[in-house]
N, CA and C of each residue as an Amber inpcrd file, in Angstrom:
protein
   663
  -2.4210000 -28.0060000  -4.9400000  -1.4400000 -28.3830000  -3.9300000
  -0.2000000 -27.4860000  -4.0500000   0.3270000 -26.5460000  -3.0840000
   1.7170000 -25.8280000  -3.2700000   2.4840000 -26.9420000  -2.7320000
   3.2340000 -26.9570000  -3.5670000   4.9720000 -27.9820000  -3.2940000
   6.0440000 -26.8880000  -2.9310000   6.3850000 -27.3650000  -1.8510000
   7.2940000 -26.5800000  -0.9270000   8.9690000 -27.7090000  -0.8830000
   9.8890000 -26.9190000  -0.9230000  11.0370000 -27.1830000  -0.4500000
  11.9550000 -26.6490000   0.6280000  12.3570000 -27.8030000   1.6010000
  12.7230000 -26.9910000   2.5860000  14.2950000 -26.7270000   3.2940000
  14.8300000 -25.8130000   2.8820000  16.0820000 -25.8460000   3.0700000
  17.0080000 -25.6050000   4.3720000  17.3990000 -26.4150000   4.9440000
  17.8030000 -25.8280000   6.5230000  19.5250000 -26.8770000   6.7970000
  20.2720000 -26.4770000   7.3310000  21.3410000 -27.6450000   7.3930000
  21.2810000 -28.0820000   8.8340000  20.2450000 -28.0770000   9.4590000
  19.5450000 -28.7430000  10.6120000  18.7270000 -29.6410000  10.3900000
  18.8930000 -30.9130000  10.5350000  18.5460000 -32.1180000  10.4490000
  17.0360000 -31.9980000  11.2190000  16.9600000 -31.6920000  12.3900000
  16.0760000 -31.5240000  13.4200000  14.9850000 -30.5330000  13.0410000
  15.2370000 -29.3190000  12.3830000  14.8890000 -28.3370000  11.8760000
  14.1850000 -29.0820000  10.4770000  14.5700000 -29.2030000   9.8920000
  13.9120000 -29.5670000   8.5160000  13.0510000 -30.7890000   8.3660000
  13.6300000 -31.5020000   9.5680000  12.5020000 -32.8440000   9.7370000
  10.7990000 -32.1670000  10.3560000  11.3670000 -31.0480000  11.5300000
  10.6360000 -30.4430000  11.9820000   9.1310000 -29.9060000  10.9930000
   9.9650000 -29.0790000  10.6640000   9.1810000 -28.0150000   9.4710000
   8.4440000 -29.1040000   8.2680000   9.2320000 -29.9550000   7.8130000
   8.6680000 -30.7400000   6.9890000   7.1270000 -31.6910000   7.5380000
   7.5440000 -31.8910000   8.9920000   6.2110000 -32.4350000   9.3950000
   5.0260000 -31.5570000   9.7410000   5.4470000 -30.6520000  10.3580000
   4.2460000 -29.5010000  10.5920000   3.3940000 -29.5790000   9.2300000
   4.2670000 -28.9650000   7.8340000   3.3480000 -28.9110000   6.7670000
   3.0210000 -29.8960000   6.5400000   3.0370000 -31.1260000   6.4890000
   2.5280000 -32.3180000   5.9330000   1.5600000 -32.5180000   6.9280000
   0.7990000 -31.9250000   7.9860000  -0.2750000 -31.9620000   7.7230000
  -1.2400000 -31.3370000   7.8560000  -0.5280000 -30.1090000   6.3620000
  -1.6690000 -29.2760000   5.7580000  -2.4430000 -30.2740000   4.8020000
  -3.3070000 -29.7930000   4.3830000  -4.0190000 -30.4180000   3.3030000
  -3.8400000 -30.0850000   2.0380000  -3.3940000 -29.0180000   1.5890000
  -2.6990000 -27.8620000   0.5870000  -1.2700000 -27.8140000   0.3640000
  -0.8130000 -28.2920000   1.3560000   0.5610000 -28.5200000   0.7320000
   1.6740000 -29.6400000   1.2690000   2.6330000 -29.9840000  -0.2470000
   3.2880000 -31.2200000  -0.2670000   4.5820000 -30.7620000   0.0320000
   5.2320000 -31.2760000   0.6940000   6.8960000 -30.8880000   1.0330000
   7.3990000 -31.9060000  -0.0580000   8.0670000 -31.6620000  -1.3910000
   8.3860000 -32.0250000  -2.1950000   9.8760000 -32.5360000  -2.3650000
  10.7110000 -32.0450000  -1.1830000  12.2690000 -32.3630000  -1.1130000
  12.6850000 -31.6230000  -0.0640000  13.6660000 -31.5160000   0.9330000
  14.6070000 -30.8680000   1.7990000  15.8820000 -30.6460000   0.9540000
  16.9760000 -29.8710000   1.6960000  18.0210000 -29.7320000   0.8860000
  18.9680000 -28.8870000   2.3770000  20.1380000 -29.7570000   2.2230000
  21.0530000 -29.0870000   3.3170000  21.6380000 -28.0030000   3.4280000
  22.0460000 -27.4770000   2.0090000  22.6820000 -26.2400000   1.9590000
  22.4780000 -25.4320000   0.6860000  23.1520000 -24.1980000   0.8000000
  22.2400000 -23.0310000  -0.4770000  22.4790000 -23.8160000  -2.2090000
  23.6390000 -24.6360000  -1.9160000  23.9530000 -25.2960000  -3.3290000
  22.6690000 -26.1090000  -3.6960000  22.7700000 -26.7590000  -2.6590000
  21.4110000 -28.5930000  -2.6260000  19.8060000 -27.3080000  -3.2090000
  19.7110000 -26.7920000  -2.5760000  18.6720000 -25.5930000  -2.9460000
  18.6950000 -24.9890000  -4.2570000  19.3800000 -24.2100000  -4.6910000
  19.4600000 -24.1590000  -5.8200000  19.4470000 -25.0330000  -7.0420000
  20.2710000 -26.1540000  -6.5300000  20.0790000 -27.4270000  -7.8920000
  18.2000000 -27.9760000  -7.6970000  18.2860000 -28.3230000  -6.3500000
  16.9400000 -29.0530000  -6.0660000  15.3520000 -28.2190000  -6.6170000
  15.9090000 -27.0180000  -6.5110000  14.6870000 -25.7010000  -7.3170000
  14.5710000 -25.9350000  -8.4270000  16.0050000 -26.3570000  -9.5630000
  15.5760000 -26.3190000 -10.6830000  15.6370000 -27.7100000 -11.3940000
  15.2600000 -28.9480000 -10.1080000  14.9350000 -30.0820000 -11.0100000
  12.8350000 -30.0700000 -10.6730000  13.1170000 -29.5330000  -9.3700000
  11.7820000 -30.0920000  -9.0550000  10.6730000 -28.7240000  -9.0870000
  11.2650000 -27.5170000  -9.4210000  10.1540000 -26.2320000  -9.6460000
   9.1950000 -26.6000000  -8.6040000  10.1040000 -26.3860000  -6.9260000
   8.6830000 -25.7660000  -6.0480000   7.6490000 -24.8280000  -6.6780000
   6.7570000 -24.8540000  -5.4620000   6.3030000 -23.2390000  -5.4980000
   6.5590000 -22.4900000  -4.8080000   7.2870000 -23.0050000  -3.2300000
   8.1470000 -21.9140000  -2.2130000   9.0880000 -23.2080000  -2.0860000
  10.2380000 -22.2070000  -1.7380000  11.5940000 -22.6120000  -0.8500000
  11.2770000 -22.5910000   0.0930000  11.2000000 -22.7640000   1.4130000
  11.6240000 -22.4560000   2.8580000  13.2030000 -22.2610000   2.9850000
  13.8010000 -21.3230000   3.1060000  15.0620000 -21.0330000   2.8430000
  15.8240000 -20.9530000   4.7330000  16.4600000 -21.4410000   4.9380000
  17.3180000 -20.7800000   6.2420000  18.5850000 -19.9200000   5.9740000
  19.1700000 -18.9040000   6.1670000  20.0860000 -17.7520000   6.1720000
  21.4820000 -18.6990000   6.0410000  21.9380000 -19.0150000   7.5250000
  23.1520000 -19.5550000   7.8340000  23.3570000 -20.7980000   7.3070000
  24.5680000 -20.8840000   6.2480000  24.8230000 -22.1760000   5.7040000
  25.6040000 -22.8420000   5.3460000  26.2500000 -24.1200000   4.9030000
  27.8050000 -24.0820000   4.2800000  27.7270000 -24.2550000   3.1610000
  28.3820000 -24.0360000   2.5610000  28.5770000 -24.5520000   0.9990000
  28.4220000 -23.1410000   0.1760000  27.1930000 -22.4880000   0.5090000
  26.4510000 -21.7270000  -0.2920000  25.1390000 -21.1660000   0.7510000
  25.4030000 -19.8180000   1.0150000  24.5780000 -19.4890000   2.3530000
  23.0570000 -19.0650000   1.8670000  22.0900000 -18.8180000   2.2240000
  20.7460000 -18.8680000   2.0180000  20.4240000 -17.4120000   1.1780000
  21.0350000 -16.4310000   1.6970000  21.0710000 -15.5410000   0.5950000
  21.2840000 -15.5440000  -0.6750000  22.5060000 -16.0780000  -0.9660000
  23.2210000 -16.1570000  -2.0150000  22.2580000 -17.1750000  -3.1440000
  22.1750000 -18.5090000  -2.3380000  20.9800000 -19.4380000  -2.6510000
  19.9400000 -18.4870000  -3.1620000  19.1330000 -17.6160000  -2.7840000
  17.6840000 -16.9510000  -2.5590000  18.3210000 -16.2410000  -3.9840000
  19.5710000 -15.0950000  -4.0110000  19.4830000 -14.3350000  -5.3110000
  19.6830000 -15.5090000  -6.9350000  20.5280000 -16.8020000  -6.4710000
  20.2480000 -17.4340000  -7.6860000  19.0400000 -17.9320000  -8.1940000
  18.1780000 -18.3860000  -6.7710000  16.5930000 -18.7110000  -7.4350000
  15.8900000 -17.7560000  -8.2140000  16.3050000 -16.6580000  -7.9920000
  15.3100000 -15.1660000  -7.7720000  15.8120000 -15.1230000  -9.4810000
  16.8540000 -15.4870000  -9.7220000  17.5270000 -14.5480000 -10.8750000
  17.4690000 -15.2530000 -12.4100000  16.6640000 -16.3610000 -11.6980000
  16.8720000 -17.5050000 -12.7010000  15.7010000 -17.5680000 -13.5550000
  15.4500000 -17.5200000 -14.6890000  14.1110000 -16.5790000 -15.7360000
  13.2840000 -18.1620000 -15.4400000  14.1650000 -18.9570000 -15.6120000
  12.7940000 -20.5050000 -15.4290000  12.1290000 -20.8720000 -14.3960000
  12.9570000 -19.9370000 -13.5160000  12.2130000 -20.0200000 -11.9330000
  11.4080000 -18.8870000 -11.6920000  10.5750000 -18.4460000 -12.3370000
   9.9880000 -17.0120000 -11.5990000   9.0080000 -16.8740000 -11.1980000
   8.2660000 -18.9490000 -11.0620000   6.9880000 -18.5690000 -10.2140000
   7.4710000 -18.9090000  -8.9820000   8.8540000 -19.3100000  -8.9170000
   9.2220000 -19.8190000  -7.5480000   9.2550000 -18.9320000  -6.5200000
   8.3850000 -19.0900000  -5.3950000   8.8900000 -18.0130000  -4.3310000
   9.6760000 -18.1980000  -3.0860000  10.4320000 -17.7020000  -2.2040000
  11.3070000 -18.1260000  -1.1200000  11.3170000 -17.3030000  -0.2230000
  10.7560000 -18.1810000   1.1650000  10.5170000 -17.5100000   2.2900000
  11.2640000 -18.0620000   3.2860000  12.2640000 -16.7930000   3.6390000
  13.2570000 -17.0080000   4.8960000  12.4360000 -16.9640000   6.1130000
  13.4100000 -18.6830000   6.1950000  13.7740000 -19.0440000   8.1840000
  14.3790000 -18.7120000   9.0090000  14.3860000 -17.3400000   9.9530000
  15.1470000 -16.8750000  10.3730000  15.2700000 -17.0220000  12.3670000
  16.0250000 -16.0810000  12.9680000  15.4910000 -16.1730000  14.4500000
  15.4600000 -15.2880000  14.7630000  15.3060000 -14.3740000  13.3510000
  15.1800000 -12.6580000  13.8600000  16.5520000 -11.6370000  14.5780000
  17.3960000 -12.2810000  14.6460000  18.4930000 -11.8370000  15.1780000
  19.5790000 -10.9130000  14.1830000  19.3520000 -10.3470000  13.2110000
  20.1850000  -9.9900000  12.1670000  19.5970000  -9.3180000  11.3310000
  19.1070000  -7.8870000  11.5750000  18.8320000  -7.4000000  10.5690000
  18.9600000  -7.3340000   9.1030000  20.2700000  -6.7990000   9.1350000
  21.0680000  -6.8670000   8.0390000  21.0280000  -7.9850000   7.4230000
  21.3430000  -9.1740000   7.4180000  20.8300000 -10.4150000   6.5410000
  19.1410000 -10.5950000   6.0190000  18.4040000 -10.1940000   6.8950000
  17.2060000  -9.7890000   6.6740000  17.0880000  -8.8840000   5.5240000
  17.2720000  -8.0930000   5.5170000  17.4490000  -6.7390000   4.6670000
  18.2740000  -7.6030000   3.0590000  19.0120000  -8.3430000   3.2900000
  19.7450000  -8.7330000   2.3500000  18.8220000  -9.6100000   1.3420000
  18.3720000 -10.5870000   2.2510000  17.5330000 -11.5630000   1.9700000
  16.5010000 -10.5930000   0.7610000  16.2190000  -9.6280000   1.2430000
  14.6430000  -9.0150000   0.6500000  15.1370000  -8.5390000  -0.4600000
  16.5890000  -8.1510000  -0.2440000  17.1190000  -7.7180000  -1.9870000
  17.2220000  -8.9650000  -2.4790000  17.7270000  -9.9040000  -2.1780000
  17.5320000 -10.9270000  -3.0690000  16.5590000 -11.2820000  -3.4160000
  15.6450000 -11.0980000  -3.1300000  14.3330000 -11.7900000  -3.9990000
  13.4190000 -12.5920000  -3.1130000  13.7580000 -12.6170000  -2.0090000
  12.7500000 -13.2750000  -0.9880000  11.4810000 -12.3560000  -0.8420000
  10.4540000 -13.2460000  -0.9150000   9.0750000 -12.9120000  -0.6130000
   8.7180000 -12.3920000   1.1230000   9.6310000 -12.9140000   2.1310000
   9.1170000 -12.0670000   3.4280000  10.0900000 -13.4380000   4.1410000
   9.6980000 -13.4850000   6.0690000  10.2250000 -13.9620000   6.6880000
   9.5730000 -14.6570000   7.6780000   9.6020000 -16.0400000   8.0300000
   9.1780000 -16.2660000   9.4000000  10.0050000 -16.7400000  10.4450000
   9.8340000 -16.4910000  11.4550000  10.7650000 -17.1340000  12.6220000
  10.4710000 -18.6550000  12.9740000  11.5540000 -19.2000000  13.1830000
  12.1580000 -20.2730000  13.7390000  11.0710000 -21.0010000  14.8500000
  10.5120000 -20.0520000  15.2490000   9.5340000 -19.9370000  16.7170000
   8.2030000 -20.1310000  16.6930000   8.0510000 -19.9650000  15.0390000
   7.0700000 -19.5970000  14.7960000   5.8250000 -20.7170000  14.8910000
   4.6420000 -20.6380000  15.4350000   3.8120000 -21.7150000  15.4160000
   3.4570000 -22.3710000  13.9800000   2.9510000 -23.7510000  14.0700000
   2.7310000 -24.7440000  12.8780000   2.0820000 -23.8130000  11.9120000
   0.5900000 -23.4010000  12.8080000  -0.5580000 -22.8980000  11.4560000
   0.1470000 -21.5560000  11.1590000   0.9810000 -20.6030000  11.9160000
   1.7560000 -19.5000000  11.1150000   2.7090000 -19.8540000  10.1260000
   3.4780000 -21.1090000   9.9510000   4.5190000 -21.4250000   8.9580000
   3.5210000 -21.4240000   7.7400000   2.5040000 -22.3860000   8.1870000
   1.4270000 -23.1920000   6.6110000   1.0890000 -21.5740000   6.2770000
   0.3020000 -20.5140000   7.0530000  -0.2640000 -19.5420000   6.1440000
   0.6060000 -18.4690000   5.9860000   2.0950000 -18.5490000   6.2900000
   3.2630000 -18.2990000   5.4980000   3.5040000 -18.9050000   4.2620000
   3.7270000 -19.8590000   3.8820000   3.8050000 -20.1260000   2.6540000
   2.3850000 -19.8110000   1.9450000   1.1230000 -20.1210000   1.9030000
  -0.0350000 -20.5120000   1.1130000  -0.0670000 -18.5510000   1.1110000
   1.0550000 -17.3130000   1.5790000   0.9990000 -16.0360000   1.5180000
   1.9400000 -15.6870000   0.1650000   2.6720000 -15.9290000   0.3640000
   4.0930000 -15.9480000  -0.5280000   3.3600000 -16.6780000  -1.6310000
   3.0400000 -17.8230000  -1.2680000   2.5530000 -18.6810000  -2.5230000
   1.6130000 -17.9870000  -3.5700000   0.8200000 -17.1290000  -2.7740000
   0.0260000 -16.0100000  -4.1040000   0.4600000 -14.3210000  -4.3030000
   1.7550000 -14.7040000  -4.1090000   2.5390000 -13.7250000  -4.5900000
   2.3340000 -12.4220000  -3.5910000   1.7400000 -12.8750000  -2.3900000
   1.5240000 -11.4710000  -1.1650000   3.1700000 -11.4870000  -0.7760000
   3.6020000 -10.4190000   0.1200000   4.4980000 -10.2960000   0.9540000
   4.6200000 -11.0250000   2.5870000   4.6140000 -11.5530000   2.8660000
   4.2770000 -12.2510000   4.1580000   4.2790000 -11.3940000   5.0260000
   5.3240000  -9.8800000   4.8920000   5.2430000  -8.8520000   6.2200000
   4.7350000  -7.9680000   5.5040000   3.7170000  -6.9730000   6.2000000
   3.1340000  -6.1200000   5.3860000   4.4250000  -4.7310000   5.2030000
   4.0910000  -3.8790000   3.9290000   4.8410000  -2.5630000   3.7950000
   5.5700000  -2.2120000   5.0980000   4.5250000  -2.0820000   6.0880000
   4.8600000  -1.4300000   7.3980000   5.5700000  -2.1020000   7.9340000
   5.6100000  -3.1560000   8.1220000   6.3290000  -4.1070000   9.1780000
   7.8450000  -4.2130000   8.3810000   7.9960000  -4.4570000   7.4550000
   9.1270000  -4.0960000   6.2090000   9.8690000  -2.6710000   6.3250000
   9.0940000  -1.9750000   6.0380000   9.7640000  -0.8060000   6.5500000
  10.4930000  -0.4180000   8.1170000   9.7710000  -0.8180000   8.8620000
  10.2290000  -0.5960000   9.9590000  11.8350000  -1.3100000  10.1630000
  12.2920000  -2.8680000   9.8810000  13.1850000  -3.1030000   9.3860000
  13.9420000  -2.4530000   8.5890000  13.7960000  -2.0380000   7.4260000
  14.7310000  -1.0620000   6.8300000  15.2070000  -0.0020000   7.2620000
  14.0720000   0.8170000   8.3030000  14.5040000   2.1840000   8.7830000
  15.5590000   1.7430000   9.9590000  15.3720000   0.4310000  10.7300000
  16.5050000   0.2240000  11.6320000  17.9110000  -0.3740000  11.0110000
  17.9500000  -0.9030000   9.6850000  19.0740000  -1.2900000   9.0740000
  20.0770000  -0.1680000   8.2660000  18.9470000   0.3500000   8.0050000
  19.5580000   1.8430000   7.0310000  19.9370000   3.0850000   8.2940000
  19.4850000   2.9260000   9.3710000  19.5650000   4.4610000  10.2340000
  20.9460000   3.7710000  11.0310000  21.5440000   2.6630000  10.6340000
  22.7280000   2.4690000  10.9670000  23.7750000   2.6990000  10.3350000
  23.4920000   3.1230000   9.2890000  24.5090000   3.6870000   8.2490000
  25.1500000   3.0010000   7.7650000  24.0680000   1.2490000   7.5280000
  24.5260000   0.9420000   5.9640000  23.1580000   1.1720000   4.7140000
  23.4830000   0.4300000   3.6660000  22.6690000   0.2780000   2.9280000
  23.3390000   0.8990000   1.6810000  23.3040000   1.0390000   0.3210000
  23.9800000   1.9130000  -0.7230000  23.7640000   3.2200000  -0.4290000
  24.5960000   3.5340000  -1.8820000  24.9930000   4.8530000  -2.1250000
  23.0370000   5.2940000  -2.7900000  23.2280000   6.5570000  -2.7270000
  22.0470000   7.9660000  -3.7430000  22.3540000   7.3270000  -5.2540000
  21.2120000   7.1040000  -5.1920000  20.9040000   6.8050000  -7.0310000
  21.5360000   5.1450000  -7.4100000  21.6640000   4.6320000  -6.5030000
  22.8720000   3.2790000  -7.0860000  21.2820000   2.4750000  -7.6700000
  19.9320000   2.4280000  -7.5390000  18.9740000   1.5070000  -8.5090000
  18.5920000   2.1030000  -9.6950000  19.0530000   1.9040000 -10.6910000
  18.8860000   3.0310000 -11.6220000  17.8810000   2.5900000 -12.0990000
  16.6380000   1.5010000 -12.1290000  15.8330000   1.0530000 -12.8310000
  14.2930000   2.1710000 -12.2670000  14.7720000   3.1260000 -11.1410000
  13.6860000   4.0580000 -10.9900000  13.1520000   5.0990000 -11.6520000
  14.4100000   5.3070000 -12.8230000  14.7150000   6.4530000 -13.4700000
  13.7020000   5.7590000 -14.8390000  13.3490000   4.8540000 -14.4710000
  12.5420000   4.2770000 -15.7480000  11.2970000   4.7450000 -15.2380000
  10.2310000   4.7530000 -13.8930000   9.2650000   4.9600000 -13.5850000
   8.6490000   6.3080000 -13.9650000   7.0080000   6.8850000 -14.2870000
   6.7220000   7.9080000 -14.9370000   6.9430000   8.4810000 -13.3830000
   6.0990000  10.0520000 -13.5170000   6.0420000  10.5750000 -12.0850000
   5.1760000  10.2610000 -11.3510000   4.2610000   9.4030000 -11.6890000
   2.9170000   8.9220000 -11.3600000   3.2120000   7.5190000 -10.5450000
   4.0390000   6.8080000 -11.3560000   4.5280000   5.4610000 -10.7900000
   5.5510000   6.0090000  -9.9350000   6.3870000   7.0270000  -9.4850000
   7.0790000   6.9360000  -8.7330000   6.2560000   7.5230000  -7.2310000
   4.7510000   8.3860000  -7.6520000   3.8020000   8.7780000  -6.2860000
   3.7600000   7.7090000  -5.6530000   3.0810000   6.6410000  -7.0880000
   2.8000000   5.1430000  -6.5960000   3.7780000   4.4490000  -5.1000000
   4.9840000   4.2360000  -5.9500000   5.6440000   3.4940000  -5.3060000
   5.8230000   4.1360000  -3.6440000   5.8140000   5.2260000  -3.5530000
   6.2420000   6.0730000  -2.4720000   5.2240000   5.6380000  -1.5160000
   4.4560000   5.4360000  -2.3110000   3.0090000   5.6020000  -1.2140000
   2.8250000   4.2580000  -0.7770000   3.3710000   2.6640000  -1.7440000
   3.2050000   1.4890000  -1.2000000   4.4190000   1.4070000   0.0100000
   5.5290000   1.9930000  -0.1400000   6.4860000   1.8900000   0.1950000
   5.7100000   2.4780000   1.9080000   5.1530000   3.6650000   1.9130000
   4.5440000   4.2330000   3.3200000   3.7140000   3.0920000   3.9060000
   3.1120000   2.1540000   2.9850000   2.4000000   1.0270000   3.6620000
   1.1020000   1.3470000   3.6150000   0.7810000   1.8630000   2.1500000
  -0.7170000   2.0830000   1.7360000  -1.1520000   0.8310000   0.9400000
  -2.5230000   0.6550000   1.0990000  -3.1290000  -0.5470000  -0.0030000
  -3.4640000   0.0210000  -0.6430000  -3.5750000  -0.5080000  -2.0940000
  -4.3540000  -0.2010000  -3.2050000  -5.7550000   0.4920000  -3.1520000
  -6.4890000   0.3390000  -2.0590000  -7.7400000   0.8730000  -2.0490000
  -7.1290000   2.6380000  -1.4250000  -6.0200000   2.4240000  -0.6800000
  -5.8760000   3.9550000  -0.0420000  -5.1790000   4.2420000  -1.0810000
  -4.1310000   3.6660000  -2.0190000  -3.3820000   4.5470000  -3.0250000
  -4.6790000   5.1780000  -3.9380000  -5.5270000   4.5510000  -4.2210000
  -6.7100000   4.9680000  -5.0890000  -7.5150000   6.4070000  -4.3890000
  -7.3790000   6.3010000  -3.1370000  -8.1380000   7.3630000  -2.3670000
  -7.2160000   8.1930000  -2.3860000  -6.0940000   8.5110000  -1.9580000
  -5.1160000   9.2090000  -1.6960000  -4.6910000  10.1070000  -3.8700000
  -4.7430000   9.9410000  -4.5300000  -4.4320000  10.0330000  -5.8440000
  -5.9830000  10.3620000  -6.4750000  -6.8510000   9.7650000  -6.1960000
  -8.2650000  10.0010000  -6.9540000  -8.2400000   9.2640000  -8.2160000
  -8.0320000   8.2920000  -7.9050000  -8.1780000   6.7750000  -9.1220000
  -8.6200000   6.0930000  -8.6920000  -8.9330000   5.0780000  -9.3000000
  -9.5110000   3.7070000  -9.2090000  -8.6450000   2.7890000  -9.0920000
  -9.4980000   1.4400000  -7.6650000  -8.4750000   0.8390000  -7.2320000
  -8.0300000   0.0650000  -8.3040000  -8.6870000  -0.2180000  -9.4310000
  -7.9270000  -1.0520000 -10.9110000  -7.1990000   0.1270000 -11.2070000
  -6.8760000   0.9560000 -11.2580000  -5.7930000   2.1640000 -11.7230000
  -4.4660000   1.7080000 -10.8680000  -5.3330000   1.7030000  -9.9840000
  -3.8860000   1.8830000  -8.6200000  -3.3220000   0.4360000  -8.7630000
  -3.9550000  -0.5710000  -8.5500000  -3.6400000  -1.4230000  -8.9620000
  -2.1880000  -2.0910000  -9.8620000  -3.1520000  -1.4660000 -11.2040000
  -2.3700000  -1.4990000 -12.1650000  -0.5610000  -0.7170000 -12.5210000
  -0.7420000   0.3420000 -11.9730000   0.4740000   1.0110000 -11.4150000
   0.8630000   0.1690000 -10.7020000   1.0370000  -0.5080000  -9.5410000
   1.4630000  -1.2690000  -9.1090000   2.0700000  -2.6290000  -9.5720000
   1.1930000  -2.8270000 -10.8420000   2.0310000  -4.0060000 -11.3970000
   3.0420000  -3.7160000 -12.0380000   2.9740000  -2.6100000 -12.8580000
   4.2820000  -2.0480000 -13.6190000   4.8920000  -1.9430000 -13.0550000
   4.5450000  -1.2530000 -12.2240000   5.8840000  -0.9840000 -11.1900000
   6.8450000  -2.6330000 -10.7960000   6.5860000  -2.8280000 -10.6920000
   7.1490000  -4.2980000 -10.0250000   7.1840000  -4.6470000 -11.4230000
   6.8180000  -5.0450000 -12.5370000   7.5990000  -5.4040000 -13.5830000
   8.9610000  -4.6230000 -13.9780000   8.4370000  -3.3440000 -14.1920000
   9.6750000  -2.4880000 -14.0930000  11.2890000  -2.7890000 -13.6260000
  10.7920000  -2.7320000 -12.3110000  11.7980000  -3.1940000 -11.2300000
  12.4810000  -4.8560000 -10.7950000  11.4300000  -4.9560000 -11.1140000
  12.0090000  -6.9130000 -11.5870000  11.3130000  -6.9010000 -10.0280000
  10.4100000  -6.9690000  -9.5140000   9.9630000  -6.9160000  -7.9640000
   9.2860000  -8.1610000  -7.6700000   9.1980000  -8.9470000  -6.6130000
   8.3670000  -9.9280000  -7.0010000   7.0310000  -9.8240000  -5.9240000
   7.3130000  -8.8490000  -4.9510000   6.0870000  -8.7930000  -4.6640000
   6.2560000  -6.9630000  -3.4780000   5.3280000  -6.6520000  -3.2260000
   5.2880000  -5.1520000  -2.2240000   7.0260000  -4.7660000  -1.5710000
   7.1010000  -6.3750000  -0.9320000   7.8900000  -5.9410000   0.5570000
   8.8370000  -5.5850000  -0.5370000   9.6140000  -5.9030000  -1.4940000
  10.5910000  -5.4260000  -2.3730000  10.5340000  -4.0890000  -2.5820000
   9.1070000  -3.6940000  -3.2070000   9.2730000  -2.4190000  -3.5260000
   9.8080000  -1.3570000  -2.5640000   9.5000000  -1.7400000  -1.4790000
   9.7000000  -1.0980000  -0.2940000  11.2570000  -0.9260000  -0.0710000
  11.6630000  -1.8300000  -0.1670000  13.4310000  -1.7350000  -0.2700000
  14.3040000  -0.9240000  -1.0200000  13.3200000  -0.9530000  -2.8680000
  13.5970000  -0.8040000  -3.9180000  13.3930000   1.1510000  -3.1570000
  12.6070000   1.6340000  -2.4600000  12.1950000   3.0530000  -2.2370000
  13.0800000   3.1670000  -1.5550000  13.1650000   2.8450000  -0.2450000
  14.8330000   3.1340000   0.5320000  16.2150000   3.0440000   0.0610000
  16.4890000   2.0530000  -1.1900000  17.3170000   1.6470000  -1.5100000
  18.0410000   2.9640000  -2.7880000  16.6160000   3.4940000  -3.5520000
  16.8400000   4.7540000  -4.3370000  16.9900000   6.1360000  -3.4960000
  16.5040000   5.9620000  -2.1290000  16.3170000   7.2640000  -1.3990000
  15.3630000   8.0320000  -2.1190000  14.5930000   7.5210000  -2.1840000
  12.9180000   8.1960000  -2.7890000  12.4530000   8.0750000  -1.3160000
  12.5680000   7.1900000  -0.6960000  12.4080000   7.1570000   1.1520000
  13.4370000   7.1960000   1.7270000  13.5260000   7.7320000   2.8330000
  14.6050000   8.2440000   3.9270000  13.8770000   7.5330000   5.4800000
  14.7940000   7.3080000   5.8750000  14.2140000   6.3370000   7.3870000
  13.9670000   7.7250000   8.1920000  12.4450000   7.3950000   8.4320000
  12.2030000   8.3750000   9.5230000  10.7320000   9.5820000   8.4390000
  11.2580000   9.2950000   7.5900000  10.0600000  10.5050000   6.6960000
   8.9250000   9.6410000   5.8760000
């Protein structure tokens, strides 16, 4: 059973969402929580297995919420997938540095929320590389995002793990990083996990950030 928590300061919204999943068969909505504070405390009495997180909030906004779950060593099977309406890149983008596993919309139909979470829940990205990237290249080709060199945890990767990353970051799977390199998809694989240990990553769509974010990727190349 994944136990889900669902955080929204919409009454209507969270009653909403809470009923859709309840009736999955796989998963228990274990608590709601109004704002990024109620979320954060409520994560670490009851260790979901996803948040349902919403962005806009008082107290303590959904980001901020998302990097304390993310950061917290007793929480690290917890995963958190933003509720958004798609309107804001940039919080988007934010969200994914914090530690969020991917995003669904507000809009989104019942059976897309459930196989949103039961995605996140096994540690996938909910948006693939590509769809991730494409976001970044429109957040970053606006001329924000950091400075050259500000993740220094890349400078830890061999040259092999940094082909790696380049190439998940382009929105290759493991079976094409293996083709593309001439390894085996347990090779490629495995690079891939380091990598994301390395980086403290918790799943692809990160790494992907983590590549734009070092300028090992450039929007547009």
């Amino acid at each position: 059973m994944i136990r889900v928590l669902v955080v929204d300061d919409q009454f209507l919204i969270r009653r909403a969402v809470s009923e859709l999943l309840g009736d999955a068969d796989d998963i228990e909505v274990v608590g709601t929580a109004t704002d990024g504070r109620d979320a954060v405390e409520l994560s670490r009495r009851l260790h979901p297995d996803v948040v349902i997180m919403d962005i806009r909030m008082p107290e303590l906004d959904g980001i901020a919420a998302t990097t304390e779950i993310c950061a917290d060593p007793d929480l690290s099977e917890v995963r958190v997938l933003i509720l958004t309406t798609f309107d804001e890149d940039e919080y988007l983008v934010a969200a994914l540095r914090a530690g969020a596993s991917g995003f669904v919309g507000k809009g989104a139909e019942p059976d897309e929320i459930a196989r949103a979470v039961r995605a996140v829940h096994l540690g996938d990205a909910l948006l693939s590389p590509v769809a991730t990237r494409n976001l970044v290249d429109r957040f970053l080709a606006s001329g924000a995002g950091p400075a050259a060199g500000s993740i220094p945890e890349v400078s830890q990767l061999t040259e092999r793990e940094r082909e790696v990353l380049l190439l998940v970051a382009r929105g290759r799977s493991n079976q094409e990083i293996a083709e593309d390199l001439y390894i085996s998809p347990h090779t490629a694989k495995t690079h891939v996990n380091r990598i994301m240990s390395k980086l403290h990553a918790h799943d692809r769509a990160q790494l992907v950030i983590v590549a734009y974010e070092s300028r090992l990727l450039t929007p547009g190349s």
